[in-house]
PDB file with one MODEL, atoms N, CA, C and O in Angstrom:
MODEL        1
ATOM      1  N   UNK A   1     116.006  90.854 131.485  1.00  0.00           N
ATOM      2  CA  UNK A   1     117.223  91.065 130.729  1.00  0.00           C
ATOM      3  C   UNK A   1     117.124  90.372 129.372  1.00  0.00           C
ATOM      4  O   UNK A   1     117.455  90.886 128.303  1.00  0.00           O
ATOM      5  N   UNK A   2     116.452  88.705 129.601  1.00  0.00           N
ATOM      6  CA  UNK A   2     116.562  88.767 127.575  1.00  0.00           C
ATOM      7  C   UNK A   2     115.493  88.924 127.092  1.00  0.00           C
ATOM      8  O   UNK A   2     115.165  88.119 126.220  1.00  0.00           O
ATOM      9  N   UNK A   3     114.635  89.908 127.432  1.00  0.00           N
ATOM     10  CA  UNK A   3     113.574  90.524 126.757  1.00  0.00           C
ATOM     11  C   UNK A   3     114.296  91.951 125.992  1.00  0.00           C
ATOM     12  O   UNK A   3     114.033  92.483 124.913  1.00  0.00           O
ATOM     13  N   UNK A   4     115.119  92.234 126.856  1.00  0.00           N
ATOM     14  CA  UNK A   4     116.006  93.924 126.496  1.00  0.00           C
ATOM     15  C   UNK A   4     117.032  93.382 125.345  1.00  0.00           C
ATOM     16  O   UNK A   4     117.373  93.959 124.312  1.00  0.00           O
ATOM     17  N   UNK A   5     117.427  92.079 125.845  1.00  0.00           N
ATOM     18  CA  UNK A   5     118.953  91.396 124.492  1.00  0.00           C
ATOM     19  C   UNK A   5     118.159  90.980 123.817  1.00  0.00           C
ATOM     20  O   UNK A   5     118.790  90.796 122.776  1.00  0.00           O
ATOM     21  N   UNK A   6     116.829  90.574 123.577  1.00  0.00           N
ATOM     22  CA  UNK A   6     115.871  90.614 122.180  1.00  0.00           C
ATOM     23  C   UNK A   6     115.593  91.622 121.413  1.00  0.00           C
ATOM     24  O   UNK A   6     115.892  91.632 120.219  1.00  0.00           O
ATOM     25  N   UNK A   7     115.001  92.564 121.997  1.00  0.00           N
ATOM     26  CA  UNK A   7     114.880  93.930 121.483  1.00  0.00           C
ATOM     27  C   UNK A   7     115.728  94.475 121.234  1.00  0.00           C
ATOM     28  O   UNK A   7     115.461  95.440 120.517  1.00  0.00           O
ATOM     29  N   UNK A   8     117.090  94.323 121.552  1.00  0.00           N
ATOM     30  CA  UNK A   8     117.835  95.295 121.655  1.00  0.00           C
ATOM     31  C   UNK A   8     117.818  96.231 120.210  1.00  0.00           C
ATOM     32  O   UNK A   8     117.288  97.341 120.251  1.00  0.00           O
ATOM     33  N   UNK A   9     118.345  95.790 119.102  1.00  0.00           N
ATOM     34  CA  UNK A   9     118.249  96.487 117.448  1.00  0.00           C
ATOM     35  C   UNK A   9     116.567  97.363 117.921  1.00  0.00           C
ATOM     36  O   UNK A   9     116.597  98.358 118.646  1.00  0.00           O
ATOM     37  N   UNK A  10     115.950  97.102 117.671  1.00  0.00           N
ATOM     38  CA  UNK A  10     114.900  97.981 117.830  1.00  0.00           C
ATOM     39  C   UNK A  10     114.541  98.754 118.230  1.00  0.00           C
ATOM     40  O   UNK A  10     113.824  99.563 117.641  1.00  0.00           O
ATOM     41  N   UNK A  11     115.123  98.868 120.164  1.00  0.00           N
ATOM     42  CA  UNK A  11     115.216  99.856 120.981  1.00  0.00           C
ATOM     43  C   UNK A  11     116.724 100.751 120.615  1.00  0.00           C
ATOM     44  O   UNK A  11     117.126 101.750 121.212  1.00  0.00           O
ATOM     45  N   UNK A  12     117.233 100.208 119.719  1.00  0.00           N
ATOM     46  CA  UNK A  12     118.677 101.135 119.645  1.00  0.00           C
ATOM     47  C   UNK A  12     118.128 102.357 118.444  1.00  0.00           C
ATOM     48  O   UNK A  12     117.988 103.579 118.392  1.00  0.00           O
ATOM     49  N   UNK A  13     117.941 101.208 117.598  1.00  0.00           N
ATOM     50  CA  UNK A  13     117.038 102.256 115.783  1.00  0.00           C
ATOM     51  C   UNK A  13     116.035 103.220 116.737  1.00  0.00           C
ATOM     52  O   UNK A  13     116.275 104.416 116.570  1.00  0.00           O
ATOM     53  N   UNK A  14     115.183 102.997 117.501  1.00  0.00           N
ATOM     54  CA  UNK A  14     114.357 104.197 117.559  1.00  0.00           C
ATOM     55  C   UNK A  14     114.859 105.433 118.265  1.00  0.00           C
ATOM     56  O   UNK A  14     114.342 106.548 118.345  1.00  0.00           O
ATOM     57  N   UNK A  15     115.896 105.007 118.716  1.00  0.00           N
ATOM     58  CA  UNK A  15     116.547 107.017 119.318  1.00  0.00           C
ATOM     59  C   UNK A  15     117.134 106.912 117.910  1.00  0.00           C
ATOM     60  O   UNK A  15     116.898 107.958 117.306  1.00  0.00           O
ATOM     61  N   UNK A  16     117.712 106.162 117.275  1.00  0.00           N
ATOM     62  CA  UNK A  16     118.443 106.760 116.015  1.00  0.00           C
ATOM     63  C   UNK A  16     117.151 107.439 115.264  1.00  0.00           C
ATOM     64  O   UNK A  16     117.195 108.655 115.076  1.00  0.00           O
ATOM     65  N   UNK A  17     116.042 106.722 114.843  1.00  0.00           N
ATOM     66  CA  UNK A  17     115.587 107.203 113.801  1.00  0.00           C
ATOM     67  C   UNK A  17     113.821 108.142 114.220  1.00  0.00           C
ATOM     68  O   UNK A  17     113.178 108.992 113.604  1.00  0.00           O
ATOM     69  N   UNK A  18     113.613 107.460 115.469  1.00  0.00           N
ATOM     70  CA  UNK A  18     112.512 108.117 116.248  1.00  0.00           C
ATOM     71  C   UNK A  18     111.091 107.663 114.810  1.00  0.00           C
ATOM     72  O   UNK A  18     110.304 108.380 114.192  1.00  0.00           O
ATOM     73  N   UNK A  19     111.358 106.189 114.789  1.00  0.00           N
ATOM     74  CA  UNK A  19     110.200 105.429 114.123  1.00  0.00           C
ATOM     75  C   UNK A  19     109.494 104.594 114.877  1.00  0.00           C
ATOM     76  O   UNK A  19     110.094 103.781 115.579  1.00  0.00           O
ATOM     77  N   UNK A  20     108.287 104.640 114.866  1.00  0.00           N
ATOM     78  CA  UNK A  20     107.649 103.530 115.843  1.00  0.00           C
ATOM     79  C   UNK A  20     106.722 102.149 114.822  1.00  0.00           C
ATOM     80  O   UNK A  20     106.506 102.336 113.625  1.00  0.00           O
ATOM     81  N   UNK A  21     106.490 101.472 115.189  1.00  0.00           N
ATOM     82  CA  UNK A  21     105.137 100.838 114.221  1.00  0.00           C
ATOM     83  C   UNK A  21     104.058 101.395 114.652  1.00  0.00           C
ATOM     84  O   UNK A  21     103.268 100.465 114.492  1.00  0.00           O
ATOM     85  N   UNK A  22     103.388 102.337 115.133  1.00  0.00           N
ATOM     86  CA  UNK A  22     102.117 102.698 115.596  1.00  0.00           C
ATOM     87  C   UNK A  22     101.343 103.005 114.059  1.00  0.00           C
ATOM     88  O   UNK A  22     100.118 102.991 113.937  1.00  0.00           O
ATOM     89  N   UNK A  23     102.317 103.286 112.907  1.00  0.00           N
ATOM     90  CA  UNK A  23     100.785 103.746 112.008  1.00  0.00           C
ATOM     91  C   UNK A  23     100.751 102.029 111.364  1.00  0.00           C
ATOM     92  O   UNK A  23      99.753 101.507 110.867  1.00  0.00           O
ATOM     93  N   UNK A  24     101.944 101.446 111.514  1.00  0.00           N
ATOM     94  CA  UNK A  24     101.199 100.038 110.808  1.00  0.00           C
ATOM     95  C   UNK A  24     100.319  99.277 112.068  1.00  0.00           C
ATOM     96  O   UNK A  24      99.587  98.506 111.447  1.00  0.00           O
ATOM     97  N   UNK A  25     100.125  99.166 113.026  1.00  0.00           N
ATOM     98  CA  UNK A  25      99.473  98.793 113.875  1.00  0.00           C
ATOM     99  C   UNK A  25      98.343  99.597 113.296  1.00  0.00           C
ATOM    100  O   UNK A  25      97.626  98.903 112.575  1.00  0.00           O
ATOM    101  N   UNK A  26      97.937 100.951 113.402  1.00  0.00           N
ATOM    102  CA  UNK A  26      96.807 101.270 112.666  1.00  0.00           C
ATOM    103  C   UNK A  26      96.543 101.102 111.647  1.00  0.00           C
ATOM    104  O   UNK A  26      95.332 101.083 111.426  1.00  0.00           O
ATOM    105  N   UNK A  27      97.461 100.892 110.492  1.00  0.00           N
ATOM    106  CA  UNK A  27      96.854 100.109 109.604  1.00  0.00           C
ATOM    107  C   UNK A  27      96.181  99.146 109.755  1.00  0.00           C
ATOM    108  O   UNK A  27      95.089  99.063 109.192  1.00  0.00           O
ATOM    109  N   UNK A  28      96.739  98.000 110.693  1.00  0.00           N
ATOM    110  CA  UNK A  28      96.322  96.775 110.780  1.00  0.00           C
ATOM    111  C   UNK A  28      95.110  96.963 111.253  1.00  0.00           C
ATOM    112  O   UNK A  28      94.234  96.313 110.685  1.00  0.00           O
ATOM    113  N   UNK A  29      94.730  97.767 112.266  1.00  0.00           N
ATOM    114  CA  UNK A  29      93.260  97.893 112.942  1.00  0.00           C
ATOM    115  C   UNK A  29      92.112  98.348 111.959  1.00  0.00           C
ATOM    116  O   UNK A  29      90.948  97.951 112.003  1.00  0.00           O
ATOM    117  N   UNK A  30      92.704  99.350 110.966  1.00  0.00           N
ATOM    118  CA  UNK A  30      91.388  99.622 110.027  1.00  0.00           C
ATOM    119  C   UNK A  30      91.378  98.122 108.694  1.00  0.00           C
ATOM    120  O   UNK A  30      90.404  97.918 107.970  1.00  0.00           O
ATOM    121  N   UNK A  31      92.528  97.360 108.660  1.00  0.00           N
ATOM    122  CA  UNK A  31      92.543  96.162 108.013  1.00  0.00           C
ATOM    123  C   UNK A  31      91.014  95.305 108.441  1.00  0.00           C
ATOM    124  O   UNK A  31      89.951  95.143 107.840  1.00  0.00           O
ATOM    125  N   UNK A  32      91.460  94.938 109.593  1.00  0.00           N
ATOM    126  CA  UNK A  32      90.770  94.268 110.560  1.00  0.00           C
ATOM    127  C   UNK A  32      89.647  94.651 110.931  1.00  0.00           C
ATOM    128  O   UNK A  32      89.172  93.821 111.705  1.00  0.00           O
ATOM    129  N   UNK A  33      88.582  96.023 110.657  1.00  0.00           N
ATOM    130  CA  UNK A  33      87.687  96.355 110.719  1.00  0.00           C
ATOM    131  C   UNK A  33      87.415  96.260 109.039  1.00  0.00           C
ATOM    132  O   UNK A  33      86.210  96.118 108.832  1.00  0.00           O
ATOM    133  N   UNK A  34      87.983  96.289 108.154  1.00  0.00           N
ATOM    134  CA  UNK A  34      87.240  95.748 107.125  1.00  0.00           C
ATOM    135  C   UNK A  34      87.030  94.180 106.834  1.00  0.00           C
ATOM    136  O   UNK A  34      85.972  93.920 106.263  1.00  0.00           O
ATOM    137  N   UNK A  35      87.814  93.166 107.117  1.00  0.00           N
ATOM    138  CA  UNK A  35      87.342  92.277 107.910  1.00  0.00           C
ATOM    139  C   UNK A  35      86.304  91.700 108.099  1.00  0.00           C
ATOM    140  O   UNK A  35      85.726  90.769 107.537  1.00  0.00           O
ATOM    141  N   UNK A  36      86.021  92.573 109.280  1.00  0.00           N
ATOM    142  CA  UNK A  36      85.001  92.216 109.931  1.00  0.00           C
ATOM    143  C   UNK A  36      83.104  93.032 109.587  1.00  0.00           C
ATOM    144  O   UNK A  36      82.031  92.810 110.148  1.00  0.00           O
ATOM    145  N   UNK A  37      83.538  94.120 108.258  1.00  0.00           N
ATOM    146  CA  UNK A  37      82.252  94.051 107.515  1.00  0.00           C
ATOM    147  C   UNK A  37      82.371  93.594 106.423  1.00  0.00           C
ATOM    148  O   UNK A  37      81.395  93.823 105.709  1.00  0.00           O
ATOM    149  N   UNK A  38      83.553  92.751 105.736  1.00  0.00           N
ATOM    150  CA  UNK A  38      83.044  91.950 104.247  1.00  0.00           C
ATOM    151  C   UNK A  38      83.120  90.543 104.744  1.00  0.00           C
ATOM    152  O   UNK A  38      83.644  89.621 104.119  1.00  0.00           O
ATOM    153  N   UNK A  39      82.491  90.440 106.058  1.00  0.00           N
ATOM    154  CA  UNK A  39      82.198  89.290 106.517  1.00  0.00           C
ATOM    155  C   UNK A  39      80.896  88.872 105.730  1.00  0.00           C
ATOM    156  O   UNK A  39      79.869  89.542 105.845  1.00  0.00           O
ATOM    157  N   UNK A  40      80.957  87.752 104.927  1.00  0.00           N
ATOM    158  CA  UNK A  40      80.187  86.849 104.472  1.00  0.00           C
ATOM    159  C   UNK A  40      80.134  87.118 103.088  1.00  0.00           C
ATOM    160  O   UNK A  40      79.175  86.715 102.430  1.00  0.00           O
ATOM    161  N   UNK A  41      81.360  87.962 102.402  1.00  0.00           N
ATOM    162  CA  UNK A  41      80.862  88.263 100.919  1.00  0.00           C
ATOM    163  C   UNK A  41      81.869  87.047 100.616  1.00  0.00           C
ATOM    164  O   UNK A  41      82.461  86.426 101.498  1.00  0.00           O
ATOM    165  N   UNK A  42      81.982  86.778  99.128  1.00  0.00           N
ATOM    166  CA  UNK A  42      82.259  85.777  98.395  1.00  0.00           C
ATOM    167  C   UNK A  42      83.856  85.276  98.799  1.00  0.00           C
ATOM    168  O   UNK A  42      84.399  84.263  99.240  1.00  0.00           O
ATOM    169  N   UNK A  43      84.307  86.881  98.283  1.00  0.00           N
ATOM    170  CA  UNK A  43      86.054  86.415  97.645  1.00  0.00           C
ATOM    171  C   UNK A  43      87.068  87.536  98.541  1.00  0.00           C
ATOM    172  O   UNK A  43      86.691  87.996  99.619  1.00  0.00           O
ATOM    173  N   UNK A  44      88.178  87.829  98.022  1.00  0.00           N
ATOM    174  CA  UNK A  44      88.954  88.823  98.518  1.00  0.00           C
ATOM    175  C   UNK A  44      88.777  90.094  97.849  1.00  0.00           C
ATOM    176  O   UNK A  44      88.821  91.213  98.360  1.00  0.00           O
ATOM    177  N   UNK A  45      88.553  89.757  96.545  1.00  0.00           N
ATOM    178  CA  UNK A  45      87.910  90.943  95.853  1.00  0.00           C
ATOM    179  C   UNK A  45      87.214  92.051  96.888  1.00  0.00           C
ATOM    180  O   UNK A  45      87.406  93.267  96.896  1.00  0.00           O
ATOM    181  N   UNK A  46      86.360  91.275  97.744  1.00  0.00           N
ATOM    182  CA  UNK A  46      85.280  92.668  98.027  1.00  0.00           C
ATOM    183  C   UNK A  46      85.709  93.165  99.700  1.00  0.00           C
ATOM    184  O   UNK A  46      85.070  93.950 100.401  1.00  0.00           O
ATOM    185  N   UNK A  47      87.383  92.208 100.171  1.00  0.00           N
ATOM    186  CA  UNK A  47      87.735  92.541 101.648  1.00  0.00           C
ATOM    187  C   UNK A  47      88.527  93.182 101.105  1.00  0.00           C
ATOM    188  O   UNK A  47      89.116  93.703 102.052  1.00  0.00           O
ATOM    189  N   UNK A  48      89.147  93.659  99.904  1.00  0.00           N
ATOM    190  CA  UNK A  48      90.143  94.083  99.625  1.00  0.00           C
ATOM    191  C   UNK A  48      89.604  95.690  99.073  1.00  0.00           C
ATOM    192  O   UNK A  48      90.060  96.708  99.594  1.00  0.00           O
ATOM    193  N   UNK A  49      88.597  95.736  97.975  1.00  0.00           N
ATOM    194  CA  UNK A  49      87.558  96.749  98.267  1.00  0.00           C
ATOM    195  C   UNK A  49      87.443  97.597  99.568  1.00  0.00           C
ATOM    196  O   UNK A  49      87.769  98.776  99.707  1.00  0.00           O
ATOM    197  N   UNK A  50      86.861  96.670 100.576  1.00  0.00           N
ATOM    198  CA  UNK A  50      86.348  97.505 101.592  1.00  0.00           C
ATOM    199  C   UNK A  50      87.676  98.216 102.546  1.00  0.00           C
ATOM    200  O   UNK A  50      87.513  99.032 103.454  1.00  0.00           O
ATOM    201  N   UNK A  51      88.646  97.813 102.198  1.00  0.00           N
ATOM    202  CA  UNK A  51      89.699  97.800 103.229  1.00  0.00           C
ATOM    203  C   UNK A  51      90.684  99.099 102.527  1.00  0.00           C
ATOM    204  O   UNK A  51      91.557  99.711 103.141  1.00  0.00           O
ATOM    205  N   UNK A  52      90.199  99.368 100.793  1.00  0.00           N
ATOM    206  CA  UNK A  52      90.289 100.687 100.206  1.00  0.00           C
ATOM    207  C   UNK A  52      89.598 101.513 100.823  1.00  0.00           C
ATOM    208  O   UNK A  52      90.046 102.503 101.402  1.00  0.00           O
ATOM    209  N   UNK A  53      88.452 101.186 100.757  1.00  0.00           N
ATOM    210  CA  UNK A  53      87.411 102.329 101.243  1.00  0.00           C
ATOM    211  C   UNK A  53      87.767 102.033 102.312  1.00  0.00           C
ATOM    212  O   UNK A  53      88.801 101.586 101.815  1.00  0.00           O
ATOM    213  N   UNK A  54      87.952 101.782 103.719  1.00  0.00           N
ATOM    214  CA  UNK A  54      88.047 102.433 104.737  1.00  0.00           C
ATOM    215  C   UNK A  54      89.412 103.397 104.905  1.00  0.00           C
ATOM    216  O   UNK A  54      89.308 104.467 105.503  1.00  0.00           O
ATOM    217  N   UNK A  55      90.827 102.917 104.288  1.00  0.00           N
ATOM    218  CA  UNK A  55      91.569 103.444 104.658  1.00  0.00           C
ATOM    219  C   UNK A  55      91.396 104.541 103.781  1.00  0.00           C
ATOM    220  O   UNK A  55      92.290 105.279 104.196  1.00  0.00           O
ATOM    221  N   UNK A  56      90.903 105.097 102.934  1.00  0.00           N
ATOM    222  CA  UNK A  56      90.980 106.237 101.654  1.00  0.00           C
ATOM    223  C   UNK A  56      90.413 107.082 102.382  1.00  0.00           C
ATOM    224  O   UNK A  56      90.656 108.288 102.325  1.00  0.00           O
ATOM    225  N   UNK A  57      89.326 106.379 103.400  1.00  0.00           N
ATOM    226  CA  UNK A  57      87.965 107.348 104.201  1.00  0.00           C
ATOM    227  C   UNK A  57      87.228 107.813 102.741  1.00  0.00           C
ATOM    228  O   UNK A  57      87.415 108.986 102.419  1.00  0.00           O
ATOM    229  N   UNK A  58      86.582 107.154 102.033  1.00  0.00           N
ATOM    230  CA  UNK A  58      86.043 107.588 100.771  1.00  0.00           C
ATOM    231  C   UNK A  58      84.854 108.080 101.805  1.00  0.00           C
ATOM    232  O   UNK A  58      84.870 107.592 102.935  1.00  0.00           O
ATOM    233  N   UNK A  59      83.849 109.006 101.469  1.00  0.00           N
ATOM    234  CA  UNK A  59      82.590 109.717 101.392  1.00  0.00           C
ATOM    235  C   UNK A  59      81.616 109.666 100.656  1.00  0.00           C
ATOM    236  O   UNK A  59      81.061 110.651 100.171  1.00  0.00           O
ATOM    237  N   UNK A  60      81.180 108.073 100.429  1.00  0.00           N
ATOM    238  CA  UNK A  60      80.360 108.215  98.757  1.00  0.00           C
ATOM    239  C   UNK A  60      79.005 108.706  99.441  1.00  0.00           C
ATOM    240  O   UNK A  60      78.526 108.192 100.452  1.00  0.00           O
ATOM    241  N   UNK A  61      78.430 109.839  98.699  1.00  0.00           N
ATOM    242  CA  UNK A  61      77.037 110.315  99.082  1.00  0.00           C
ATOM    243  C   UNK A  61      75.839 109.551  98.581  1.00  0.00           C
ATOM    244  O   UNK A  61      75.364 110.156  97.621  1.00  0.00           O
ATOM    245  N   UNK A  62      75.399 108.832  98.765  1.00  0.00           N
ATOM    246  CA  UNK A  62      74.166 107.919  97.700  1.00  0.00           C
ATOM    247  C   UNK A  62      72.760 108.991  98.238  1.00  0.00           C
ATOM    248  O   UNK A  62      72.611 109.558  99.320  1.00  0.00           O
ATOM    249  N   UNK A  63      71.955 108.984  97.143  1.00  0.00           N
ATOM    250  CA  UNK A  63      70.651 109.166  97.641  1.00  0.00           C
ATOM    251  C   UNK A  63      69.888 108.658  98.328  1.00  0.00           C
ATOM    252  O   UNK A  63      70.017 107.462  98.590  1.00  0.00           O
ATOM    253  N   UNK A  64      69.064 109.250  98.733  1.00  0.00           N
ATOM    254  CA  UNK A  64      68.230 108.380 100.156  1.00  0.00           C
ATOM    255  C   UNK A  64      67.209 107.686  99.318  1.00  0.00           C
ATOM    256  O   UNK A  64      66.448 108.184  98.489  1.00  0.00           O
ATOM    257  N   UNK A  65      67.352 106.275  99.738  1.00  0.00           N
ATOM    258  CA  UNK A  65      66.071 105.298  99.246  1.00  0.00           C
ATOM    259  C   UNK A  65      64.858 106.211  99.213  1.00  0.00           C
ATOM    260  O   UNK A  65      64.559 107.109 100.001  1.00  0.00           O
ATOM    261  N   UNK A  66      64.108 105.703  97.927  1.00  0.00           N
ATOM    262  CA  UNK A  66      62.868 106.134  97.968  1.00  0.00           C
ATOM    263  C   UNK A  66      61.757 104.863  97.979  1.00  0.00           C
ATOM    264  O   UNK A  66      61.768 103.997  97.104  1.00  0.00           O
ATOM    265  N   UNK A  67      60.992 104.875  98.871  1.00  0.00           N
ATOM    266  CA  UNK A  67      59.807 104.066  99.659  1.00  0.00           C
ATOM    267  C   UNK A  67      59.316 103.185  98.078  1.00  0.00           C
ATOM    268  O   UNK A  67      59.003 103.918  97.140  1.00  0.00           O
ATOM    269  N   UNK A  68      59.281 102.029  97.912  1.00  0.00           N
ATOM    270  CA  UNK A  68      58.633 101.362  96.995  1.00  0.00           C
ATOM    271  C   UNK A  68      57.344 100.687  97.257  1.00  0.00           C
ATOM    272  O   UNK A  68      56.775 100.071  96.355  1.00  0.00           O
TER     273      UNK A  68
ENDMDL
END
């Protein structure tokens, strides 16, 4: 019961408005996977970068290394 009189505003708004947090929870998860590959770069600069590129889903095509 005061888990339901905690929630209550929240569980009332979503029949009103039929909003959930599920896409900020996914936000947070593709946050958190960038994260965890600008692990070890300098600054925020380059978690903040990567965390564009994942959520944009950019496609950058690079050329394939050539053998030196």
């Amino acid at each position: 019961a005061w888990t339901i009189r905690q929630w209550w505003k929240g569980i009332t708004n979503y029949f009103d408005q039929r909003i959930t947090q599920g896409a900020i929870e996914a936000i947070n998860g593709i946050i958190q996977l960038a994260k965890r590959r600008a692990r070890g770069f300098r600054n925020f600069v380059y978690l903040r970068t990567i965390a564009y590129w994942n959520t944009g889903k950019l496609d950058i095509h690079l050329p394939p290394l050539a053998p030196t």
